[in-house]
Residue frames as qw, qx, qy, qz and C-alpha x, y, z in Angstrom:
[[0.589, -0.178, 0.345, 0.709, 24.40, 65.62, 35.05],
 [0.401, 0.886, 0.060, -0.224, 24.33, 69.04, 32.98],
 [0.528, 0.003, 0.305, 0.793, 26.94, 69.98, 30.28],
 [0.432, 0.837, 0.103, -0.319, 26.82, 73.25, 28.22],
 [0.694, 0.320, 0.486, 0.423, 27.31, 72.70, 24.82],
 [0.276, 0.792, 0.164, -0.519, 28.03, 75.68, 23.08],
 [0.733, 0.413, 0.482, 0.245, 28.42, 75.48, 19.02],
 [0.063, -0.749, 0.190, 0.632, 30.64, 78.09, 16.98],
 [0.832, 0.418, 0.331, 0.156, 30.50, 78.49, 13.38],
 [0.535, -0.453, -0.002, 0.713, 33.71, 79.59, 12.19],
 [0.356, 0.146, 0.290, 0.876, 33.16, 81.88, 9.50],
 [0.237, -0.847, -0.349, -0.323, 30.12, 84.22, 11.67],
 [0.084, 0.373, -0.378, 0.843, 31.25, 86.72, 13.91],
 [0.401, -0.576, -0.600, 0.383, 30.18, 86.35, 17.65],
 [0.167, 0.391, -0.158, 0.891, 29.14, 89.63, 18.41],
 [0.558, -0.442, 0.400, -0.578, 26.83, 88.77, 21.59],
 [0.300, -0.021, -0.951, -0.064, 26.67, 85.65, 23.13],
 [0.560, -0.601, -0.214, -0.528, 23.25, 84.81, 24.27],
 [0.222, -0.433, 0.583, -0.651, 22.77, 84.43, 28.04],
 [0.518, -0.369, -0.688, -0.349, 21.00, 81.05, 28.92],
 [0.374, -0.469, 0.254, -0.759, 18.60, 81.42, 31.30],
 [0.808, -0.267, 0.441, -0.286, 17.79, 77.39, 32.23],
 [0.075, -0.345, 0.898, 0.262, 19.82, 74.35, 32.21],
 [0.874, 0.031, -0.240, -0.420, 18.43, 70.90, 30.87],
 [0.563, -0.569, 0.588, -0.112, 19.33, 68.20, 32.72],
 [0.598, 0.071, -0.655, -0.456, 19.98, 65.16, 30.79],
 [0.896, -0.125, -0.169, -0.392, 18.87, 61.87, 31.72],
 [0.533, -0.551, 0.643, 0.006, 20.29, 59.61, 33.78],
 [0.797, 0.027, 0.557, 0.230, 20.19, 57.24, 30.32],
 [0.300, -0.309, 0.230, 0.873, 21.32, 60.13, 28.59],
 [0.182, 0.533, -0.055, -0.825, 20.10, 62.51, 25.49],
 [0.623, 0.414, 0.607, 0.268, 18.16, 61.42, 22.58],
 [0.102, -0.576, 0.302, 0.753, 19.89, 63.14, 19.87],
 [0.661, 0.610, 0.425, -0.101, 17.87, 63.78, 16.53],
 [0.206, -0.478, 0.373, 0.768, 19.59, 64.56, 13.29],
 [0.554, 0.764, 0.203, -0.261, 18.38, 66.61, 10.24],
 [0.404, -0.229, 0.542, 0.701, 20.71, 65.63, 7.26],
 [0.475, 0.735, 0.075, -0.478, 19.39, 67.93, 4.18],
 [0.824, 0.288, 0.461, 0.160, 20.79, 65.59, 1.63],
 [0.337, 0.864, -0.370, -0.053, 23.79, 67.91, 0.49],
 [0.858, 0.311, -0.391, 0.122, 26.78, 66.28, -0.36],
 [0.476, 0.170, -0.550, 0.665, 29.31, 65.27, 2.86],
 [0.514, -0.563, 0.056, -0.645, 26.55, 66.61, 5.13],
 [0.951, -0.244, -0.162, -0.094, 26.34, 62.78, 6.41],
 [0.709, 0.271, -0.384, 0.526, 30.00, 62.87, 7.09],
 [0.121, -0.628, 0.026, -0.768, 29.51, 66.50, 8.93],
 [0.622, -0.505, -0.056, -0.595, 26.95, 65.50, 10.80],
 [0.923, -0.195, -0.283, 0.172, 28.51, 61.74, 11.90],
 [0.514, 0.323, -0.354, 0.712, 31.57, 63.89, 13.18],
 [0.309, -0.440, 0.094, -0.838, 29.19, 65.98, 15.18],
 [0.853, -0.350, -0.159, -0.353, 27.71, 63.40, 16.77],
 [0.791, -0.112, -0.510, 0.319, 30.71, 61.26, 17.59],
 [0.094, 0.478, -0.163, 0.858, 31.72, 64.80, 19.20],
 [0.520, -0.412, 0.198, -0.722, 28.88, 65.28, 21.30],
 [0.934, -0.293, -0.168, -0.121, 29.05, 61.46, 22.50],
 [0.593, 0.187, -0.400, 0.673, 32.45, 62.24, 23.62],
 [0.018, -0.244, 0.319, -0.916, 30.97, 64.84, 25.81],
 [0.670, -0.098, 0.288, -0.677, 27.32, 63.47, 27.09],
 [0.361, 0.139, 0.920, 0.068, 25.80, 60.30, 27.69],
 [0.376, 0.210, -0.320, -0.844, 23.76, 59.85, 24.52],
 [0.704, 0.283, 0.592, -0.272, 20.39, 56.95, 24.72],
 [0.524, 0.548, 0.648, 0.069, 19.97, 56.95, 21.66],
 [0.199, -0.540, 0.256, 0.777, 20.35, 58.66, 17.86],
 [0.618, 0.649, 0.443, -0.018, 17.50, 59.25, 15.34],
 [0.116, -0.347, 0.443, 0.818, 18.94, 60.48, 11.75],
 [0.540, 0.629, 0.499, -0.253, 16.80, 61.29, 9.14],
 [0.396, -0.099, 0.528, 0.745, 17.21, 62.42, 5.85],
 [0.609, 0.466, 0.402, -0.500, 15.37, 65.02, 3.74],
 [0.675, 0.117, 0.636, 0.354, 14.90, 63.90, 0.29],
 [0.427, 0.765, 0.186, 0.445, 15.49, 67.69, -1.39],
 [0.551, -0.254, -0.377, 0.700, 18.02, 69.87, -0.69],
 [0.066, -0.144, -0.240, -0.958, 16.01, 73.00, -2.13],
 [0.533, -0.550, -0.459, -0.451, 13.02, 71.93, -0.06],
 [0.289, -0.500, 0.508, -0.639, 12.09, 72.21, 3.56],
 [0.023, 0.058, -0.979, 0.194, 11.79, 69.33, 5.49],
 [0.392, -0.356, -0.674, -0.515, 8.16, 68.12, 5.55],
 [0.312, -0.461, 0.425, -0.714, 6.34, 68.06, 8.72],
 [0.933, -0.190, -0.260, -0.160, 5.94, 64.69, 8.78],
 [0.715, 0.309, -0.407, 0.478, 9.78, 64.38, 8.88],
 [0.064, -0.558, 0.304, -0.769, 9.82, 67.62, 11.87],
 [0.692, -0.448, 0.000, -0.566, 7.25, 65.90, 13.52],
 [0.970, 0.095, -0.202, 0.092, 9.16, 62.78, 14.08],
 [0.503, 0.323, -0.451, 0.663, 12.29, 64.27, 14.98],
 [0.308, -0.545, 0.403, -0.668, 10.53, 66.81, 17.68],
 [0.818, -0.336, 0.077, -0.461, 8.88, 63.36, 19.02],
 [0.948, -0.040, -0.205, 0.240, 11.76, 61.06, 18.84],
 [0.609, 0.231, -0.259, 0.713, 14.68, 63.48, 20.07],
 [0.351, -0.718, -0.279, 0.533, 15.84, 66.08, 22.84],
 [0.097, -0.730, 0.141, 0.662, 17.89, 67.61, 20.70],
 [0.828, 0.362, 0.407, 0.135, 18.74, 67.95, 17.10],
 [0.440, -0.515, 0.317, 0.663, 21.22, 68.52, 15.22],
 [0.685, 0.676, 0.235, 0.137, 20.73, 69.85, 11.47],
 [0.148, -0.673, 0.397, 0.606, 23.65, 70.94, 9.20],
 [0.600, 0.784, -0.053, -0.151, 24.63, 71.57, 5.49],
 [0.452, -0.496, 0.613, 0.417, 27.86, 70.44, 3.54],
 [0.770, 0.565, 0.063, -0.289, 29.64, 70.12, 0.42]]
């Protein structure tokens, strides 16, 4: 089963859209979906909307959320390292 997802943010101008060049299949027990919440305020709200979103549109195994624990820092690479090994994909957004 493929889907393309494609993600639009509304206040950037589209002025190319990229071309993808290979699909990903998912799994037949679907997508492990990783999220990067950056510990602004209503991010966690954001992000849970996003997700229920994309489980309305793929099968989803499974859903690792993290949290970092500054929003004026970069995530650690402990925290990156974890997400690339527990998820297909990941989702990261900002909110306030």
């Amino acid at each position: 089963m493929q889907h393309t997802v494609r993600l639009v943010v509304p206040e950037a101008q589209m002025s190319q859209v990229a071309v993808e060049t290979t699909k990903r299949a998912v799994a037949s027990g679907g997508i492990r979906l990783g999220v990067l919440d950056n510990s602004k305020g209503n991010a966690d709200h954001l992000l849970r909307f996003i997700v229920e979103g994309v489980k309305a549109l793929l099968p989803v195994a499974s859903v690792l959320t993290l949290r970092k624990e500054s929003v004026s820092l970069p995530a650690p690479d402990a925290l990156l390292d974890q997400l690339a090994g527990g998820a297909d994909y990941v989702i990261s957004a900002m909110a306030d």
